[in-house]
N, C-alpha and C positions, 0 to 999 in steps of 0.2 A: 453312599449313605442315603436312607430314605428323607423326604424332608417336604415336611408341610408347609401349606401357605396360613398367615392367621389375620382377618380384617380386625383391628380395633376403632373403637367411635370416644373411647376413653381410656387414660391410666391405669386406671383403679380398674376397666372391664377385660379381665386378662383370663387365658386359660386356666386360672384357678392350679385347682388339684392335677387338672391332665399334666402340668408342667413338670410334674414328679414321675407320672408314667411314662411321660414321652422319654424324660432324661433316662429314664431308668433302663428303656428300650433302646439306647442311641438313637433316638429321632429326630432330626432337627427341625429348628421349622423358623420361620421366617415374618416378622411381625410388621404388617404395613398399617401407621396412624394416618386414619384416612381423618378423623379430626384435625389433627395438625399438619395437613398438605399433602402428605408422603403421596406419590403416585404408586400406581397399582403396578407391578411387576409384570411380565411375558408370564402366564399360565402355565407353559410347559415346562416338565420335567418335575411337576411339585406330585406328590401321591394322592391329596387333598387337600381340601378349601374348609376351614373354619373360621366362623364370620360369629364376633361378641356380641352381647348388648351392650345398648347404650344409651343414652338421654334424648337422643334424638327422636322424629318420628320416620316412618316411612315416604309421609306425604311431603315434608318437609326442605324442598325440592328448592327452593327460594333464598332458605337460610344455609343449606347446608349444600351448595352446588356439586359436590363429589358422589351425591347418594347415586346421580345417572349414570357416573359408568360404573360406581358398586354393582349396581344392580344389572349392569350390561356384561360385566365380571364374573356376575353371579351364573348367568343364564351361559354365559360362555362353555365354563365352567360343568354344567351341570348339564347341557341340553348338547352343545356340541362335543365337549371334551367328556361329558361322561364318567367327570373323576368323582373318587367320594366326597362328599359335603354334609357338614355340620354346623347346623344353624342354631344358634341358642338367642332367645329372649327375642331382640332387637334381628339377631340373624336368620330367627323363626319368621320372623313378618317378613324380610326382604327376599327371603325364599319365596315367599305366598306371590309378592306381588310384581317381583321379577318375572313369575311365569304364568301371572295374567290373573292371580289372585285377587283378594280385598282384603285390607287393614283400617279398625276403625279405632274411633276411643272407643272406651269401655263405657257401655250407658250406665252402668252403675257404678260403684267405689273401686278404687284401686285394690289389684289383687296382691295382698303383699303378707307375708307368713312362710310358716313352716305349714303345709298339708297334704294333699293327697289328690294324685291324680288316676282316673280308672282306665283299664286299659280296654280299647273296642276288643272285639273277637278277633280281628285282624292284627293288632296289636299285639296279644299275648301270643302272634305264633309269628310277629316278627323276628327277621333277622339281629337287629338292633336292640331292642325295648324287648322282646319277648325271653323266658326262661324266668322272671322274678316275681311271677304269679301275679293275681291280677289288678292289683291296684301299687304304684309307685310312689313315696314318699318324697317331696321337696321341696326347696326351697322360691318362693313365689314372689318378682317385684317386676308388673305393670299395669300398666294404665292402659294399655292396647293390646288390641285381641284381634287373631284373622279372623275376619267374619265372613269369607267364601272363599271354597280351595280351589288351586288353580284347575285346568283340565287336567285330569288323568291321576291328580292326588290323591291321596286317601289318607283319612282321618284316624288315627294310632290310637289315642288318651284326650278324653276329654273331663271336666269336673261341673260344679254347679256355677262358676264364675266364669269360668269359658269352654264350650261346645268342644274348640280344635286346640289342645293343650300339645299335640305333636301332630306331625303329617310326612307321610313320605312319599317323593315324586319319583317313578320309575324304581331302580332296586340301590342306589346310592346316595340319594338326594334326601336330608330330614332334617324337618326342623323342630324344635323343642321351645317350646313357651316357656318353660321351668329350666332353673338355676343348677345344670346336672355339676356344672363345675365348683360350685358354691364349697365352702372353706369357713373355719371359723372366727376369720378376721374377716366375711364380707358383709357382714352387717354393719359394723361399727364404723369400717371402710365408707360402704356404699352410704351410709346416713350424712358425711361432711359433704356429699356432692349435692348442691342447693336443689335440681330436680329430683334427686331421690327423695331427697328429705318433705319435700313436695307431698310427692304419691304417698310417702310412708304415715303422713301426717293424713294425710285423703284416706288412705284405706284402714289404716288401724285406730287414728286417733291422736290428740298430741298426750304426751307422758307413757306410749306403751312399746318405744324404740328397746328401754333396756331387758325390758319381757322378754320382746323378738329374738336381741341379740346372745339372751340365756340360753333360751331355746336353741337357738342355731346352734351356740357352741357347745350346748349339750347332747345333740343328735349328726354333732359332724361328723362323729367315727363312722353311725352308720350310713350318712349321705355319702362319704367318701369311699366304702366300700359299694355303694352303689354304683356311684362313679367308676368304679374301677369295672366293676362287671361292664359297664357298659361300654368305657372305652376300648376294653379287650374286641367285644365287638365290633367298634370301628375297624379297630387296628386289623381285624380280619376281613372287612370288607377291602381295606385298602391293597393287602396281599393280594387276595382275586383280583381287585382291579390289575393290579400288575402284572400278576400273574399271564 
């Protein structure tokens, strides 16, 4: 049976919608909370590495002592084993700076909504992100942004709030700023965790969570079939890995 690895930083920050595709495919996959201790598993024999967001930061090396071998897991992962990896939010920065990238706050307000990311020229004829014409719809919640891609990266979708909205390193490795797994219980979800509610109050305002959370759950069909396009993607990078 194929069977994935998945880093979590929280409960609530879980593969979302993929958890339907994966099941749906017989996929299994294997959940390490690297918040609550769990140590990191042997790498081998997994098809790929999928790393959440989370509350944390990247820098955050002091509070959160497990991000050093995350991100020595990462580059294992990615730079010697060459398997496929999926980075989202939180797993998008740890990508950047695991391979000698940069991760900053965001100089200005927190980026949090439903909107729109464009895709580079590169982008719309990737493997991944490419085929859905050229601007991506989704769902948006941080306060940090990579602010330089590692060597050899290249920059996917970018918007007006941050430059590198994805990046992919080599033909396997991407990471994604935006909420591709997003569902319509992640709003109402993600707003009782006191640093989301944080950013969400930072970037939109206080009184405009139940807006959001409309919004989300009136455009999750079509996030979710985005999602879907996309993971099929994965899922076929992972074959050729195997392959």
């Amino acid at each position: 049976m194929t069977r994935i690895l998945v880093f979590q930083h929280h409960p609530l920050e879980h593969p979302g919608t993929f958890r339907d595709f994966l099941a749906a495919d017989g996929i299994a996959w294997d959940v390490v909370r690297l918040d609550a201790g769990e140590a990191i598993p042997p790498l081998a024999g997994y098809a790929a590495l999928v790393v959440m967001g989370g509350p944390q930061d990247v820098w955050e090396e002091d509070r959160f002592p497990w991000l050093v071998a995350e991100k020595a897991a990462i580059r294992d992962a990615v730079v010697a084993r060459e398997i496929p990896y999926l980075g989202i939010c939180l797993g998008h920065q740890l990508l950047a700076v695991a391979l000698g990238g940069e991760v900053a706050a965001m100089a200005g307000k927190a980026e949090i909504g439903i909107g729109q990311v464009e895709l580079s020229p590169e982008g719309e004829r990737d493997a991944l992100l490419g085929g859905q014409g050229p601007r991506l719809a989704c769902l948006q919640w941080h306060a940090a942004e990579v602010t330089a891609l590692p060597q050899g990266a290249v920059a996917l979708a970018a918007n007006e709030a941050s430059r590198i909205q994805a990046l992919r390193w080599g033909a396997r490795a991407y990471g994604l700023q935006f909420h591709v797994e997003a569902s319509a219980m992640t709003v109402p979800e993600w707003a009782g965790i006191p640093a989301y509610r944080t950013a969400l109050e930072r970037g939109l305002g206080e009184g405009e969570l139940e807006l959001f959370a409309a919004e989300a759950k009136h455009r999750a069909p079509a996030l979710r079939a985005s999602a879907a396009r996309l993971y099929a993607r994965f899922k076929g990078l992972m074959a050729r890995s195997e392959g």
